[in-house]
N, C-alpha and C positions, 0 to 999 in steps of 0.2 A: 704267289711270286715264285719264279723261276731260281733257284737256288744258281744254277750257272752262271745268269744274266747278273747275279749280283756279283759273283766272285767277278769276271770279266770287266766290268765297269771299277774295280780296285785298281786303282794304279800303285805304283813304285812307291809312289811320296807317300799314299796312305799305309803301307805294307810297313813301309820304314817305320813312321810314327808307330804303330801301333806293336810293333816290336819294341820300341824305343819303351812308352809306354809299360809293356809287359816287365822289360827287366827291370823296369825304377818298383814296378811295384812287389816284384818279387825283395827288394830291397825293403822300400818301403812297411810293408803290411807290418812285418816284427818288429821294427821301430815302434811303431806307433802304438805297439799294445803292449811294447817295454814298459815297467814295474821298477822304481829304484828297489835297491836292496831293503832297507827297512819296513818299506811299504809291504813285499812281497812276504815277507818276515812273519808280518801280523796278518795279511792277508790270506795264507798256504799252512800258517803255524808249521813254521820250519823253518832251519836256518839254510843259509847258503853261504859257500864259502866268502873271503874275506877279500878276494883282488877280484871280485866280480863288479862289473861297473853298472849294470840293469841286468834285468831275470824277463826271461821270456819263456812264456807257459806254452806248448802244445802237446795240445787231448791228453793231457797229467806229465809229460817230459818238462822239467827244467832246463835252462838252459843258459849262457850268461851272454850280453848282448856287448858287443868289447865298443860299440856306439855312447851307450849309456843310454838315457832317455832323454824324449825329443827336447824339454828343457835345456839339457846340458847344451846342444849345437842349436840354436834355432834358426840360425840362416842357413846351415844346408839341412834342416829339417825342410823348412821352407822352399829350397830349391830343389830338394829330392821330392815334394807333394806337388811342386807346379809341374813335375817331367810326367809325374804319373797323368793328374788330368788334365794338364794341358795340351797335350797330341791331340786327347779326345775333342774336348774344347774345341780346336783348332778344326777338324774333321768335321765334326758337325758343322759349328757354323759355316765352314767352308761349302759343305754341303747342300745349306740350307739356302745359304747364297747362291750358289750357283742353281740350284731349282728354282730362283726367283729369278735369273736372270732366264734362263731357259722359257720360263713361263710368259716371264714380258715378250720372249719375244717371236712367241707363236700366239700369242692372243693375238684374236682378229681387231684390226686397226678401223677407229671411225673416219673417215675423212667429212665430217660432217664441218 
């Protein structure tokens, strides 16, 4: 497959989603692998300061997530998880769709 042909058949509206997409889950990911305080406590054997609301581990940095964990909000835990895969969601089936209608409509016709 032609690496060109594929960028050029990308239009606008998938360019957007798939940005759109990128920044939720730049948001997303550390949410998600947020730790409350006590949990992280006995998990790390260490403490962490006291106005931290959830601890977020990367490659041994602590770090304090001022969201808390996804418990704490779950509807926009929830509406921050449908922005991530749903562009995708949307792309593909869209995708998928449209190569079926593509296909209906060069397959050769019976007039039997």
């Amino acid at each position: 497959m032609n690496l060109w042909r594929v960028i050029r058949t990308i239009d606008i509206r998938d360019a957007s989603l798939v940005l759109l997409s990128g920044v939720a889950f730049i948001l997303w990911a550390p949410w998600n692998s947020a730790r409350s305080v006590p949990e992280a406590e006995l998990l790390y054997e260490r403490q962490f300061p006291e106005e931290w609301r959830a601890v977020v581990s990367s490659h041994g940095t602590f770090r304090n997530h001022p969201w808390g964990v996804p418990d704490d909000r779950p509807v926009a835990y929830a509406v921050l998880t449908s922005l991530v895969f749903g562009p995708v969601a949307f792309i593909f089936i869209s995708g998928v769709v449209a190569g079926y209608r593509r296909a209906d409509k060069s397959a050769p016709r019976s007039d039997a």
